[in-house]
N, C-alpha and C positions, 0 to 999 in steps of 0.2 A: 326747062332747066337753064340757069344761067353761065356764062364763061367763068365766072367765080365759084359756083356750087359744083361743076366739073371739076374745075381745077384742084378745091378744096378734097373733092371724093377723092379725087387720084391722089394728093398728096397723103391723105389719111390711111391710103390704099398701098401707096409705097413705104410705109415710115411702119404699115401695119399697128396702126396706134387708132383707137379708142376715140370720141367725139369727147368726151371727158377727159380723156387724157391729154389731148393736144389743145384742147381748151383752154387748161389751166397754164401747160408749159408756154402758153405764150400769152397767159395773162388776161384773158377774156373770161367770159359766161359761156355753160354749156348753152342754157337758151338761147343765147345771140347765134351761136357756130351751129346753132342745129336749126336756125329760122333759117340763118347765110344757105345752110349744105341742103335744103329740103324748102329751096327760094320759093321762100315767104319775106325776103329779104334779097335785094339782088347785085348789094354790093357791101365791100369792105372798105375801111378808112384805108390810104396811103402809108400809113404810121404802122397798121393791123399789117400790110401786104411788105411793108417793108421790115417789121421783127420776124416774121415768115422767113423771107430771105435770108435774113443774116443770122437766123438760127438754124435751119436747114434746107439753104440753098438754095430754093427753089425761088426766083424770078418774080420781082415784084410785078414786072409788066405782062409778064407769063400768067401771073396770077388774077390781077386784072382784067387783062385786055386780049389773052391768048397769044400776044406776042414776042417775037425774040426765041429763045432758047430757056428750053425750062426747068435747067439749071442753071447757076453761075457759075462763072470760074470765081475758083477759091480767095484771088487777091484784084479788087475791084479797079484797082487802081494803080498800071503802069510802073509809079515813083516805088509804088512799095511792093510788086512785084521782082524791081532791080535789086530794090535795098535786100530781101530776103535772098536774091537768085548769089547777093555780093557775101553776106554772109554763110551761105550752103558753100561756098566756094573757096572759105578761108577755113574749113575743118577737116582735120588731118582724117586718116582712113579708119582710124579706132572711134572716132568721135564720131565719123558717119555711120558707122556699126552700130552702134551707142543710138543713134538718130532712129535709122532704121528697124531695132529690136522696138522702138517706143511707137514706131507708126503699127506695126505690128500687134502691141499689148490693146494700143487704141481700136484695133479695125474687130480686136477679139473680145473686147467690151460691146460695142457694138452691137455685134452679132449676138454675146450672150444678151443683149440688153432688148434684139426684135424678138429671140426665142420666148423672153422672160413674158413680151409683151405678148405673143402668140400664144401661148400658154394659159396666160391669165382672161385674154378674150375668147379661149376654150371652154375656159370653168363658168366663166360668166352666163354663157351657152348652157352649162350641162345644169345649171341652179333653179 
């Protein structure tokens, strides 16, 4: 197996998503993602490892090449790190209550959104 088709399992394996499912959500072919994941193929484009990254986190070079850390932090970039930390820091206590009930609505989507996913590669099983 290759450093990509690991990576690739483990991502499919944490996100609990489908070779079809995560195919499409980031715009490829089952056939190409299932030659990559079951290397008959033993790498991906920069462009493939980098929409990876910036749609769920996970490490373009992680993905690649095994290295680094195999997630990212959330703001790639320092400048826009400040800008956001200068903004969180100008909102009164009600507005961060307000902030906070919304990361919370998010992390509850989420979660119903791995159930929904776990659920449906159940049935898929039981057909």
């Amino acid at each position: 197996m290759s450093i990509v088709s690991d990576n690739l399992r483990t991502i499919l394996s944490e996100l609990n998503m489908s070779q079809i499912d995560f195919s499409r959500s980031v715009g490829t072919s089952f056939g190409y993602l299932n030659m990559v994941i079951n290397s008959r193929r033993t790498s991906i484009s920069q462009q493939l490892a980098l929409l990876i990254e910036e749609k769920y986190g996970y490490s373009a070079d992680w993905i690649l090449h095994g290295l680094g850390d195999k997630k990212i932090f959330p703001f790639k970039s320092q400048k826009r790190y400040k800008e956001m930390r200068s903004q969180i820091n100008r909102l009164s206590s009600e507005e961060m209550i307000h902030v906070f009930k919304y990361i919370l609505s998010l992390e509850e989507q989420e979660r119903i959104e791995i159930e929904k996913r776990k659920l449906k590669k159940q049935n898929r099983r039981l057909v």
